[in-house]
C-alpha positions as CSV (number, residue, x, y, z in Angstrom):
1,X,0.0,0.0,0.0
2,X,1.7,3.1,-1.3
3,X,1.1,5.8,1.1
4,X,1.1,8.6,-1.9
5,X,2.4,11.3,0.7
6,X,1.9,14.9,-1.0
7,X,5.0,16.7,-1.8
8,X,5.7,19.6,0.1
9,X,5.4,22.1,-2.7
10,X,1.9,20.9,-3.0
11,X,1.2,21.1,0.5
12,X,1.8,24.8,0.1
13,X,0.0,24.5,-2.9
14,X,-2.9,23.4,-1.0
15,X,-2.4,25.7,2.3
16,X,-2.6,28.9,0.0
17,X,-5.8,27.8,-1.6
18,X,-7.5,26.5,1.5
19,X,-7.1,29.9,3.1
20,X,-9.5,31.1,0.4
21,X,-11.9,29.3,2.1
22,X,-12.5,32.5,4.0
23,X,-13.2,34.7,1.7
24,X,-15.6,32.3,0.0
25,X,-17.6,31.6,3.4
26,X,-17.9,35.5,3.7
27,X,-18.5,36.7,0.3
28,X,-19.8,34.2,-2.0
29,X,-23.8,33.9,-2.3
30,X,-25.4,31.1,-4.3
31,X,-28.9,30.7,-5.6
32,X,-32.0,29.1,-3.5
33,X,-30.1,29.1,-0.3
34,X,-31.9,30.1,2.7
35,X,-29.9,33.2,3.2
36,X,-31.4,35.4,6.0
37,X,-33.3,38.4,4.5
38,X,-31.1,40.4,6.9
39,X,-28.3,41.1,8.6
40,X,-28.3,38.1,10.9
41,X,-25.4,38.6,14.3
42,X,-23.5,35.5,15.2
43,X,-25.5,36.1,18.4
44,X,-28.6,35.6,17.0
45,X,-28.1,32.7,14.7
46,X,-29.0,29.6,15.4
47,X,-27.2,27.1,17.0
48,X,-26.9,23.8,14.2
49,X,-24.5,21.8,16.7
50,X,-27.1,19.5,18.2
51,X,-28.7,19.2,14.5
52,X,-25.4,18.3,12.8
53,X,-24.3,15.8,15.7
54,X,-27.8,14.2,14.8
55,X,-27.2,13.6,11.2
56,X,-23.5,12.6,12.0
57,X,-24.9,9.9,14.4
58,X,-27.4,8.8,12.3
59,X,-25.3,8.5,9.2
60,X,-27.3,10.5,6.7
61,X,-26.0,10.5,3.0
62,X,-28.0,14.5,3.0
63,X,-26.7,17.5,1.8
64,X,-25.9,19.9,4.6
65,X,-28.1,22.5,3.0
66,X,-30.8,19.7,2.5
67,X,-31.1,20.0,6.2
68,X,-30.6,22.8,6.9
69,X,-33.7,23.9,4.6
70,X,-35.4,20.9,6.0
71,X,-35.8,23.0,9.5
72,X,-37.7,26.5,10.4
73,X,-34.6,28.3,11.8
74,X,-32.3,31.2,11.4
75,X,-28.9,30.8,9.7
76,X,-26.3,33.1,9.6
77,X,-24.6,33.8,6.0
78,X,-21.4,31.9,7.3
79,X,-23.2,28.6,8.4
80,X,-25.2,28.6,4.9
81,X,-21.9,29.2,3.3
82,X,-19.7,26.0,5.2
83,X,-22.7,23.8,4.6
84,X,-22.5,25.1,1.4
85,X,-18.5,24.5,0.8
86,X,-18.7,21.0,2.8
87,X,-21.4,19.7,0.3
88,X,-19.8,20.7,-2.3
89,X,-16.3,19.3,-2.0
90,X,-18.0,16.0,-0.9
91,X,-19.9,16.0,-3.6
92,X,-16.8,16.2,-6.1
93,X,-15.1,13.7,-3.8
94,X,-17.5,11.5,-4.3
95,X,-16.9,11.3,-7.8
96,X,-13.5,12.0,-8.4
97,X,-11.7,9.9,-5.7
98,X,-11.6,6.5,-7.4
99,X,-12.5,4.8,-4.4
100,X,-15.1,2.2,-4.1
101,X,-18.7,3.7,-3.2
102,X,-19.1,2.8,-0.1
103,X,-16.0,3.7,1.3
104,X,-16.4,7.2,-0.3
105,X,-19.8,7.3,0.6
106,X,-18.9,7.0,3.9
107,X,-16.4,9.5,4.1
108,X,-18.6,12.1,2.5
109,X,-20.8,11.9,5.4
110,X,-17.7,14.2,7.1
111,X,-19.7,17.3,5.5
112,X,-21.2,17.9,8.6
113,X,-18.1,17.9,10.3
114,X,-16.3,19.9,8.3
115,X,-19.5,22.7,8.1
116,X,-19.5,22.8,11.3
117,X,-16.0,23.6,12.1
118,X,-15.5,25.9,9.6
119,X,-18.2,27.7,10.8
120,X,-15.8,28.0,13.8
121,X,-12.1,27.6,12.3
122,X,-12.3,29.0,8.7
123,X,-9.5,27.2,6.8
124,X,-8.1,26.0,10.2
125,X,-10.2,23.3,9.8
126,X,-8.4,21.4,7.2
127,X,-5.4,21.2,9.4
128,X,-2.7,19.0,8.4
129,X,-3.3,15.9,10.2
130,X,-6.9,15.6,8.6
131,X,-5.5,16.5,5.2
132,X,-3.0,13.9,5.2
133,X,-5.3,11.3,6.5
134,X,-7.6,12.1,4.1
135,X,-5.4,11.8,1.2
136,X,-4.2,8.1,2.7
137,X,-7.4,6.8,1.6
138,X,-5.8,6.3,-1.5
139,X,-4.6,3.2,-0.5
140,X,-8.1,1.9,-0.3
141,X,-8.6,2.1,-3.8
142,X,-8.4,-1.3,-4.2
143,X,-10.8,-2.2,-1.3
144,X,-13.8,-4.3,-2.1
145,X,-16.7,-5.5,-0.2
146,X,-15.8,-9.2,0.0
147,X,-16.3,-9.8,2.9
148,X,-12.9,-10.5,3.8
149,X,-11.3,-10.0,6.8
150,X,-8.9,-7.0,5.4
151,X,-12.4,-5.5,4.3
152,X,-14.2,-5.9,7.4
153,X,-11.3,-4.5,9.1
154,X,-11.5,-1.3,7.0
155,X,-15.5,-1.4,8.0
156,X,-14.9,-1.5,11.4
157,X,-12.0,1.4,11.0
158,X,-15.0,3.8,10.1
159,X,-17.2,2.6,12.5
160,X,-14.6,3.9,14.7
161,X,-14.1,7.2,13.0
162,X,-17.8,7.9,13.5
163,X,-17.6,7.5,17.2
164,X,-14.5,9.7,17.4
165,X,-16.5,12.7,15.4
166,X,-19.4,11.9,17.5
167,X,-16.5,12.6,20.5
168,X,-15.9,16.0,18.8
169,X,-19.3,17.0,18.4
170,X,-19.9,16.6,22.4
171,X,-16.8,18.3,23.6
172,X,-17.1,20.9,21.0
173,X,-13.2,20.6,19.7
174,X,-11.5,19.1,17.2
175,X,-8.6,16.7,19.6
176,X,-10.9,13.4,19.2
177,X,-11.0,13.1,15.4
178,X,-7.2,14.6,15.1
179,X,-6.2,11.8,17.3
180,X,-8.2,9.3,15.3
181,X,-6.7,10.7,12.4
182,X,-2.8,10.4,13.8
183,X,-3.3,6.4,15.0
184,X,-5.0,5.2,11.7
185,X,-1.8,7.1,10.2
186,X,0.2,5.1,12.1
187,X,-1.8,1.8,11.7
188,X,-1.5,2.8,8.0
189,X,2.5,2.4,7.9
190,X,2.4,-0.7,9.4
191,X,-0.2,-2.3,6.9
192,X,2.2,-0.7,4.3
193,X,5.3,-2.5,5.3
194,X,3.8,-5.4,5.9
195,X,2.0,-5.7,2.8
196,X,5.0,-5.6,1.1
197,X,6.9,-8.3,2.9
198,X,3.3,-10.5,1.5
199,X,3.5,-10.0,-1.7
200,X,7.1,-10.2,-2.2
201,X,6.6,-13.6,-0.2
202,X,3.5,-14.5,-2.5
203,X,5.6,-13.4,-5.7
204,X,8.3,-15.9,-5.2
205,X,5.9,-18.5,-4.5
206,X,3.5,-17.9,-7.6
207,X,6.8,-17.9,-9.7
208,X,7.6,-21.5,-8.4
209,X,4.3,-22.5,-8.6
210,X,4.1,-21.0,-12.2
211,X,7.2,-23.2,-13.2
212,X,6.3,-26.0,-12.2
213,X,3.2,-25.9,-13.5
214,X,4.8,-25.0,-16.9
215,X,6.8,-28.0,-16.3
216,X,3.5,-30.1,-15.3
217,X,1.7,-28.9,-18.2
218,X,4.4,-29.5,-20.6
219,X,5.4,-32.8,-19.7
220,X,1.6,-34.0,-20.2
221,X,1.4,-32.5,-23.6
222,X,4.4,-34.1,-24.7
223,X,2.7,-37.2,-23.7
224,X,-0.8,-36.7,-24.5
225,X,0.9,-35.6,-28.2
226,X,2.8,-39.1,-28.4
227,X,0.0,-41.3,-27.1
228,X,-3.0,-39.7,-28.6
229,X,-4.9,-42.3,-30.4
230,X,-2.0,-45.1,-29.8
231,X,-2.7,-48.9,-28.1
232,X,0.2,-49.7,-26.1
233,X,0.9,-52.7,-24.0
234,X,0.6,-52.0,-20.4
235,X,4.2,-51.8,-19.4
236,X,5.1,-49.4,-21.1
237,X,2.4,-47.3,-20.5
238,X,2.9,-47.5,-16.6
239,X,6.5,-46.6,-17.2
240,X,5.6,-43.7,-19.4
241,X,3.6,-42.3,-16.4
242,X,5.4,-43.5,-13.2
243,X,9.0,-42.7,-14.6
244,X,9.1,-40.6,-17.6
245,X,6.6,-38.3,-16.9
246,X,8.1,-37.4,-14.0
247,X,11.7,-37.1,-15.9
248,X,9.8,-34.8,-18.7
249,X,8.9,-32.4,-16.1
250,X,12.1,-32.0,-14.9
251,X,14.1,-31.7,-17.6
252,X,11.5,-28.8,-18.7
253,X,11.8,-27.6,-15.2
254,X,15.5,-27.4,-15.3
255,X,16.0,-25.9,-19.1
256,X,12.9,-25.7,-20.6
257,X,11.3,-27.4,-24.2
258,X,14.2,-26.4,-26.0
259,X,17.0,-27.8,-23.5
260,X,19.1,-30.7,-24.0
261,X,17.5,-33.1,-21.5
262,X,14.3,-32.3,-22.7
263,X,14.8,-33.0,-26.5
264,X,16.4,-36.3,-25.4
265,X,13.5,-37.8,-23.1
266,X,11.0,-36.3,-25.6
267,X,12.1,-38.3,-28.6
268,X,13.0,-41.2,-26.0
269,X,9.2,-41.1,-25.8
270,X,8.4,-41.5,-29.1
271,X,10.9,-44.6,-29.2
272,X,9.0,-46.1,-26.4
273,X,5.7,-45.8,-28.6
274,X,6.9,-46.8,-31.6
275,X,8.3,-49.6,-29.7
276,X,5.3,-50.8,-28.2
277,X,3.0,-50.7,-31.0
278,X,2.7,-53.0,-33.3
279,X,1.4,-51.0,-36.4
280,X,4.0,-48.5,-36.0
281,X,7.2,-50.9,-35.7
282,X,6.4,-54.3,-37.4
283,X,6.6,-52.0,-40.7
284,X,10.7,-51.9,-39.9
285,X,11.9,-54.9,-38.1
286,X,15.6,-54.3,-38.5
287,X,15.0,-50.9,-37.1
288,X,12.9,-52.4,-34.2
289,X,15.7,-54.8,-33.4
290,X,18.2,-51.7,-33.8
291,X,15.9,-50.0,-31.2
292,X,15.7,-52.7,-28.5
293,X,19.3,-53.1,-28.2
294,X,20.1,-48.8,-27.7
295,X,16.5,-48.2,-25.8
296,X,17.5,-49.7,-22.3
297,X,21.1,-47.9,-22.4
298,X,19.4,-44.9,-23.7
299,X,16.9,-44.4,-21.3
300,X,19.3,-44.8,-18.3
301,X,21.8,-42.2,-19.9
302,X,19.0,-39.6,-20.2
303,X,17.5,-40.2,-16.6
304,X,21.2,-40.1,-15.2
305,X,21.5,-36.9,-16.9
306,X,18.1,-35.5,-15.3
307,X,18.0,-37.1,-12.0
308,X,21.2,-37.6,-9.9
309,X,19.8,-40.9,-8.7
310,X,19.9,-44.2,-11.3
311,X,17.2,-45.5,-12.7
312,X,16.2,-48.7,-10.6
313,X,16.1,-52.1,-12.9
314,X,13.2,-53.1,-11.7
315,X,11.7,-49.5,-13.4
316,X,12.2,-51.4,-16.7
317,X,11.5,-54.5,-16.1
318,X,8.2,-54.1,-18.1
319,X,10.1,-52.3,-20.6
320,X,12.8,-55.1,-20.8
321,X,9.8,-57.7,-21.2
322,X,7.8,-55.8,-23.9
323,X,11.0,-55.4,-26.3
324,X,11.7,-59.6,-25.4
325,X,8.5,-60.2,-27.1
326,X,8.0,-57.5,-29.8
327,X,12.0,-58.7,-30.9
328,X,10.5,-62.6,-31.2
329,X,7.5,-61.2,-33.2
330,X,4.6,-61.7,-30.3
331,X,2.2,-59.0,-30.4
332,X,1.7,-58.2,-26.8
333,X,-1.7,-57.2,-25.4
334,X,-2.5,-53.8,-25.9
335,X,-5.1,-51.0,-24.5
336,X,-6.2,-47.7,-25.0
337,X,-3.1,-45.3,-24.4
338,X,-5.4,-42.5,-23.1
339,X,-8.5,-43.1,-21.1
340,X,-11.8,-42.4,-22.8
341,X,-12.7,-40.8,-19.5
342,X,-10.7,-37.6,-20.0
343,X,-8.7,-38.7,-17.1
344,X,-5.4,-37.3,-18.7
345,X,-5.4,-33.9,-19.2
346,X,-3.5,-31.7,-21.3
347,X,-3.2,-29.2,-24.4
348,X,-1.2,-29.0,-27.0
349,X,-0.5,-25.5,-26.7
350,X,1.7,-25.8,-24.3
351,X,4.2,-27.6,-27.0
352,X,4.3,-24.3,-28.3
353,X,4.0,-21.6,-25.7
354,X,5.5,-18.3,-26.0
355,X,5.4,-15.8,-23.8
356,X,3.8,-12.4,-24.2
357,X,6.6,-9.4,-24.9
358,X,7.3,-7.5,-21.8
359,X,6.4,-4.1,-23.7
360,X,2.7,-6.0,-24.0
361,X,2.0,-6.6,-20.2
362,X,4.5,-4.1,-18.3
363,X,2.3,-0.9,-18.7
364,X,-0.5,-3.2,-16.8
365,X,1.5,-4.3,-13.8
366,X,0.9,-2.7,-10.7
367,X,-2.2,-1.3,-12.0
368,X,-6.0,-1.6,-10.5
369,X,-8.8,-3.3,-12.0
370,X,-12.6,-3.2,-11.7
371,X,-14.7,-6.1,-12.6
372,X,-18.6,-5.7,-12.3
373,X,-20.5,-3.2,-11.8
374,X,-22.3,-1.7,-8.3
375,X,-22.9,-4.0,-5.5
376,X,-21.2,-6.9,-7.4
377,X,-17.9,-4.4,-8.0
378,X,-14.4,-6.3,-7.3
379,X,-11.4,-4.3,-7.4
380,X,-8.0,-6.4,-8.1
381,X,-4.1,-5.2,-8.5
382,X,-2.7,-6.7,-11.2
383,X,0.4,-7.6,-9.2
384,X,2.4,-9.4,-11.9
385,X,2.8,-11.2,-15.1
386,X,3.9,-15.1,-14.6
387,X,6.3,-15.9,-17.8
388,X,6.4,-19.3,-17.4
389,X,2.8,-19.6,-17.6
390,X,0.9,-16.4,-19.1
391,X,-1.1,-16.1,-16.0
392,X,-1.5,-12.8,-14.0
393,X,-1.1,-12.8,-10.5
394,X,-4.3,-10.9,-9.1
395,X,-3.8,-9.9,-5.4
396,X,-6.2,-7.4,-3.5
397,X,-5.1,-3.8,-1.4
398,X,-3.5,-6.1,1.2
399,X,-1.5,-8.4,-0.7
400,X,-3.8,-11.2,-0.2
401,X,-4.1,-14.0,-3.6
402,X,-7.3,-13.2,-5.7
403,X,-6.6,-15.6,-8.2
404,X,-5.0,-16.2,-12.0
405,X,-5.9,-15.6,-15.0
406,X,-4.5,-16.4,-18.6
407,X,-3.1,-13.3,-20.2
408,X,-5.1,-14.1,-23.2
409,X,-8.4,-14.5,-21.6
410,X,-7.5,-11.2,-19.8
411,X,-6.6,-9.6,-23.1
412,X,-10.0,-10.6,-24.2
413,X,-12.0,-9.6,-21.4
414,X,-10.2,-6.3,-21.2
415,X,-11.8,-5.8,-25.4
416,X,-14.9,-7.0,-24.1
417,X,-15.4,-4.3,-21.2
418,X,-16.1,-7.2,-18.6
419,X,-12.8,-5.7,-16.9
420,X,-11.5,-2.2,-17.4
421,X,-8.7,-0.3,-15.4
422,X,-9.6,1.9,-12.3
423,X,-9.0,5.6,-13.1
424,X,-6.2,7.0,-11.2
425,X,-7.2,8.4,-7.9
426,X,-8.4,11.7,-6.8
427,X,-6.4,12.6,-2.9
428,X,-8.8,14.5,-1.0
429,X,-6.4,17.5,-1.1
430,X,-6.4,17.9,-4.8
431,X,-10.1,17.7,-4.8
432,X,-10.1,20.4,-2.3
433,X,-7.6,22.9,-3.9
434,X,-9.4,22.4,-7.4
435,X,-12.9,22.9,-5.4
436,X,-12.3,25.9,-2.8
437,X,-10.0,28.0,-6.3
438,X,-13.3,27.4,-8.5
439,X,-15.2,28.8,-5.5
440,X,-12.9,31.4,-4.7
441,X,-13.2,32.4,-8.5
442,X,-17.2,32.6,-8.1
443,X,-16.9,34.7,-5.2
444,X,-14.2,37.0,-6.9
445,X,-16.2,37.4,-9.5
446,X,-19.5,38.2,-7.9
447,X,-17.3,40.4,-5.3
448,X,-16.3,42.3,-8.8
449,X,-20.0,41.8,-10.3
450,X,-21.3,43.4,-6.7
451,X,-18.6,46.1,-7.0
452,X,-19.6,47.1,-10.6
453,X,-23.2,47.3,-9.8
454,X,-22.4,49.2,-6.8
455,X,-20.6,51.6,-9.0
456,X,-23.7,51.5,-11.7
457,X,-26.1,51.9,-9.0
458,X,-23.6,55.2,-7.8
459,X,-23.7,56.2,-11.2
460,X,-27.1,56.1,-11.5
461,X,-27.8,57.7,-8.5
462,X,-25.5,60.3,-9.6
463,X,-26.9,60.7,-12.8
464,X,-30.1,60.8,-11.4
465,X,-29.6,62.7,-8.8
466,X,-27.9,65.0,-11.5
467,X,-31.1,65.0,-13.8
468,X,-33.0,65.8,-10.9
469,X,-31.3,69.0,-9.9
470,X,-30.9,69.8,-13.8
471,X,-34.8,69.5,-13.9
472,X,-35.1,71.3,-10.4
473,X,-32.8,74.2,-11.6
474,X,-34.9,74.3,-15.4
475,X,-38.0,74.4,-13.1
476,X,-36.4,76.8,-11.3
477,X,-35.7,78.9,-13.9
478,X,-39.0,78.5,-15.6
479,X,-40.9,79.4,-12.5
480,X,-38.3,82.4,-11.8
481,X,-39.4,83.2,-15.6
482,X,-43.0,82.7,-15.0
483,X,-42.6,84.9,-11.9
484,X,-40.6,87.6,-13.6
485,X,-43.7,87.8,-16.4
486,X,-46.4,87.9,-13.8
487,X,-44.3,90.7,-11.5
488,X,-43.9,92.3,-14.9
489,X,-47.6,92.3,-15.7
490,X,-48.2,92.3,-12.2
491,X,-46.5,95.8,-11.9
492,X,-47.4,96.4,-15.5
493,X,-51.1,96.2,-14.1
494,X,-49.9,98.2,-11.3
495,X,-48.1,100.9,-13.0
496,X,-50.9,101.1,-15.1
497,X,-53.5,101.3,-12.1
498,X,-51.4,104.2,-10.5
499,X,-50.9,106.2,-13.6
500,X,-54.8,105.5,-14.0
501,X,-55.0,106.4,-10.2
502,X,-53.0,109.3,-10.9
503,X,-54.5,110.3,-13.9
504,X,-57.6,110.1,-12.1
505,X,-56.4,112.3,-9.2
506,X,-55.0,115.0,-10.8
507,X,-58.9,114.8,-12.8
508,X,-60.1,114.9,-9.5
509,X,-57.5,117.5,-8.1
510,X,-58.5,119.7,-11.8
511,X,-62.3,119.4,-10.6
512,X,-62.2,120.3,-7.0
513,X,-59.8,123.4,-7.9
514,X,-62.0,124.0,-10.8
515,X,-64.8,123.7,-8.1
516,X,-63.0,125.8,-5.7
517,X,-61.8,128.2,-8.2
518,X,-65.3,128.9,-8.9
519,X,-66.9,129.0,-5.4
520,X,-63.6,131.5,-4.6
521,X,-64.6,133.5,-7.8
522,X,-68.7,133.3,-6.8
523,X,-67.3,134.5,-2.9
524,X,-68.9,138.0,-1.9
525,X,-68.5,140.2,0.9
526,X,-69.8,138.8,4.2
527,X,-69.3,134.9,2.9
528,X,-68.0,133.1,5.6
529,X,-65.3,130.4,5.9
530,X,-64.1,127.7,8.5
531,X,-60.2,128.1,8.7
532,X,-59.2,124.4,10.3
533,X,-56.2,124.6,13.1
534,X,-54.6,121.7,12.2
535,X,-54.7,120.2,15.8
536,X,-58.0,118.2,16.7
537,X,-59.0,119.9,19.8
538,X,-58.7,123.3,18.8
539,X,-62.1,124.5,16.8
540,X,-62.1,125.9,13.3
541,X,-61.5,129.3,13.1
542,X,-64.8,131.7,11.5
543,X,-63.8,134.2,8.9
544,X,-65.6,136.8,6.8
545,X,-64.8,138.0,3.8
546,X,-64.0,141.7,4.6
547,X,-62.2,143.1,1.4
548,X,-61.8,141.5,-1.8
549,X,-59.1,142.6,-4.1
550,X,-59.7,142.0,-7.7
551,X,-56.5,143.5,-9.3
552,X,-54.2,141.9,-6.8
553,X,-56.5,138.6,-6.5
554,X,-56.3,139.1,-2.7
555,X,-59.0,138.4,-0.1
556,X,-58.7,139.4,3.0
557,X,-61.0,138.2,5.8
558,X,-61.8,139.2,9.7
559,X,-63.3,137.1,12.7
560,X,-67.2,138.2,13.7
561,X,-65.9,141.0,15.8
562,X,-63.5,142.4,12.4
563,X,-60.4,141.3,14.5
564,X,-57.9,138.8,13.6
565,X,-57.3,139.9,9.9
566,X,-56.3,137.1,7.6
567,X,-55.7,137.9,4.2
568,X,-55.8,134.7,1.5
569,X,-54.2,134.7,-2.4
570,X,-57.4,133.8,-4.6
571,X,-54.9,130.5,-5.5
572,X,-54.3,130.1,-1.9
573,X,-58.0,130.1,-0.7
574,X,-58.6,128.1,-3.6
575,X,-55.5,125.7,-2.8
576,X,-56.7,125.4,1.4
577,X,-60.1,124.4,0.1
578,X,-58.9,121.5,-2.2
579,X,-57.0,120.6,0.8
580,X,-60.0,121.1,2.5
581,X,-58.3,122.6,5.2
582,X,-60.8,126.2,4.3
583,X,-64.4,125.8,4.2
584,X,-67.0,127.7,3.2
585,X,-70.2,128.7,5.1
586,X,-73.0,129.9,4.1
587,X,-72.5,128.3,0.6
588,X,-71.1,125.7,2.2
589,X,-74.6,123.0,1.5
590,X,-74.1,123.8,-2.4
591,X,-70.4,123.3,-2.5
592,X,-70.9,119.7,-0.5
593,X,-73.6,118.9,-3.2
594,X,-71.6,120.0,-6.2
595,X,-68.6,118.2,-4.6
596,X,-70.7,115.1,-4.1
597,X,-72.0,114.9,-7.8
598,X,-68.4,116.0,-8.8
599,X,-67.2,112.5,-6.9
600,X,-70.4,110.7,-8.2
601,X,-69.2,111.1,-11.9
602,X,-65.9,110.0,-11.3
603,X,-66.9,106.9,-9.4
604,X,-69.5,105.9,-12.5
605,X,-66.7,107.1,-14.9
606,X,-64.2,104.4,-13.1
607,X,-67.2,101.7,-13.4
């Protein structure tokens, strides 16, 4: 079990990216998640410990989110966003790992772990003793539900983890599954070296086995090749199978078909068949006497040369007898070489194996394969290629003996798609760089999307806002303007009503001096007038015209005793009654009644 330890460049690799994680749980937002519709305080959020522990315990295959929807509470942005991250590098990891599904299935169940401490931690909780016993899984690739006891001692692994995250969960820390995480690490190395030291053990075994069953194989086809079809007498087909067989074997054993020893006993063989059957050697009797006398010394050479212990005489005693009687012309009693049964088997392919090139099978070796599909999945390492036989050595994740299989039938399977090779494995740390930079890319770019619509929204507002004061100044200007038209007819309408007001004063001023003028001019002696003093207590003063001058226009008037001369300019008496400030008496009832139908005019006049 190859531990695949991540080099240390990658580590930092994988560090950089994970602290990303941050930024994603506080920025990113993603579609039909139950967001709050406010600003939600960590204080106020709801506590998803006791619901997390639950589905941990209870070994739910749910989405985080799933749940989390599944329940009438409030969630902070941060808690949507780690269920949100968990389930979603689980849900790659379940794909992309290469492991067998229940293993992986099983270790995606960790999303509610992982949402809930980096809720807490941030990137902190992908420390380095979960990362690197996450990525160890990848020696499990090979694992497969048979029932074994290296499977059920992965099964019972992971029945442990889930009481050490249950652990965590309680205490509210991390130490329980960091301390699961450091002994299955340790575990781990020992399973490594000692899987080794098994399948180098089981190597050299197959190999043996492999030769000799080479040897076995060929040995019966050289026989099976010789005999096929043949009556023999029964001597010589004992010592064909107790002694030469054996001899075959081991001369293909020691050097192969092609080797010295092997030639020799194979065309030995042949002598002993044509030997014992009649229709073969009573065609050739000089050879067959030619034969008898070389067979005995040749078949003790050749066994000397195999074996380094003599061939007994009693081994060819039957032999010895058989040649005795087939030299004096007896046909001996003869039976089926071969069973009808099938008792003997062999193939005559093995009289002409070869091989496969190494360039054919060495890309395959030490590679995984998968045969079946779903529950009836097996996973097998192709551990190695057996030359002398053409068989692969199929061992599982612990070393342990699957089985063989011919390299042809494995060839043909491999066309077929009943076997196919187990894509290379995804570690837990790749999946989780790749997952957390294409989520830390989302949240960059809405970060830049929510920037630019902040600045269009500005801009808007702006321009708006712009618009608004550009309209408010026009209206402004246009209600200055309409102002400025009604003051100017306004005081158009005014100016005009004054110079009419004037106009109609001074008319009024021309008729009450052209009144007065004439009441002045119509004056006589003894007409009396009311001088007023100006202040309102003191009484009007009573005058009588004494003297009125015509040349000079001058009036002059005295008090009812002919004191207190006053004298008046006809313009002046005429100005102080205008003014009314000078009455007349005595005439004074006509004046008020001209003056009255004087106003009267104007008023209808105005009309």
């Amino acid at each position: 079990m190859s531990q695949n330890r991540p080099k240390t460049n990658q580590v930092a690799s994988r560090k950089a990216v994970a602290k990303k994680i941050d930024e994603v749980l506080a920025g990113i937002r993603v579609p039909d998640l139950p967001y709050p519709a406010g600003k939600l305080s960590p204080e106020t959020a709801s506590d998803w410990q006791p619901l997390l522990s639950s589905c941990w315990t209870e070994q739910r295959d749910e989405r985080v989110t799933h749940v989390l929807r599944s329940v009438d509470l409030d969630w902070s942005v941060r808690q949507i966003n780690a269920a949100y991250v968990a389930d979603r590098i689980m849900d790659v990891f379940l794909k992309t790992s290469g492991l067998h599904t229940q293993i992986v299935r099983r270790i995606a169940r960790l999303r509610f772990y992982l949402a809930w401490r980096m809720n807490l931690d941030g990137h902190r909780a992908f420390n380095d003793t979960l990362l690197v016993w996450l990525d160890s899984f990848q020696e499990w690739r090979g694992w497969s539900d048979s029932g074994g006891r290296s499977s059920k001692a992965l099964l019972d692994q992971l029945d442990a983890l889930v009481t050490a995250v249950s652990t965590s969960f309680e205490s509210g820390s991390s130490t329980a599954v960091d301390t699961f995480c450091s002994q299955w690490q340790e575990d781990s190395f020992r399973r490594s070296a000692q899987t080794g030291k098994l399948r180098q053990r089981l190597m050299e075994t197959e190999q043996g086995a492999a030769r000799q069953r080479r040897a076995d194989q060929t040995s019966r086809a050289l026989i099976g090749r010789a005999l096929q079809g043949r009556k023999l007498p029964q001597p010589v087909l004992s010592f064909i199978f107790e002694h030469w067989q054996g001899l075959l074997k081991q001369a293909v054993w020691d050097s192969g078909v092609t080797g010295e020893a092997c030639r020799h006993g194979s065309k030995l063989l042949e002598w002993l068949v044509w030997v014992g059957d009649p229709s073969l050697s009573d065609k050739d009797r000089d050879r067959l006497y030619h034969v008898g006398e070389q067979l005995g010394d040749r078949l003790v050479d050749v066994w000397g040369r195999v074996f380094d212990r003599p061939l007994t005489p009693n081994s060819l005693a039957g032999i010895g007898a058989v040649l005795m009687s087939r030299l004096r012309g007896e046909t001996p009693e003869l039976v089926d070489a071969l069973p009808d049964d099938g008792g003997f088997l062999w193939s005559p392919a093995w009289l002409n194996f070869v091989p496969p090139l190494h360039k054919e099978f060495e890309p395959f070796e030490g590679s995984w394969f998968v045969k079946g599909e779903g529950a009836e999945e097996q996973r097998r390492y192709f551990c190695a290629l057996l030359e002398d036989t053409a068989e692969i050595l199929w061992t599982n994740g612990t070393g342990v003996k699957l089985g063989l299989q011919p390299w042809q039938a494995f060839c043909q399977s491999k066309e077929e798609g009943s076997i196919r090779p187990l894509p290379d494995p995804t570690p837990f740390g790749d999946v989780l760089e790749a997952t957390v930079q294409l989520l830390a890319t989302a949240c960059e770019k809405q970060r830049k999307q929510r920037e630019q619509a902040a600045a269009a929204a500005k801009a808007q507002a702006d321009a708006l806002r712009k618009e608004r004061e550009a309209a408010e100044l026009k209206r402004q200007q246009q209600e200055a303007e309409r102002l400025a038209v009604l003051e100017r007819e306004r005081q158009k309408l005014e100016d005009q009503r004054l110079a009419d007001a004037q106009a109609e004063q001074e008319r009024v001023h021309i008729e009450k001096t052209q009144l007065a003028q004439k009441q002045v001019d119509d004056l006589g002696l003894g007409a009396w007038i009311a001088v007023e003093s100006g202040q309102p207590a003191v009484a009007a003063t009573r005058l009588k015209l004494a003297v009125r001058t015509n040349a000079s226009r001058k009036l002059i008037f005295v008090d009812k005793l002919g004191l207190n001369r006053r004298e008046f300019m006809d313009d002046e008496l005429v100005q102080g009654i205008v003014e009314e400030r000078i009455r007349i008496l005595g005439g004074a009832s006509e004046f008020d009644d001209t003056l009255s139908r004087v106003v009267g005019r104007i008023r209808v006049g105005r009309s």
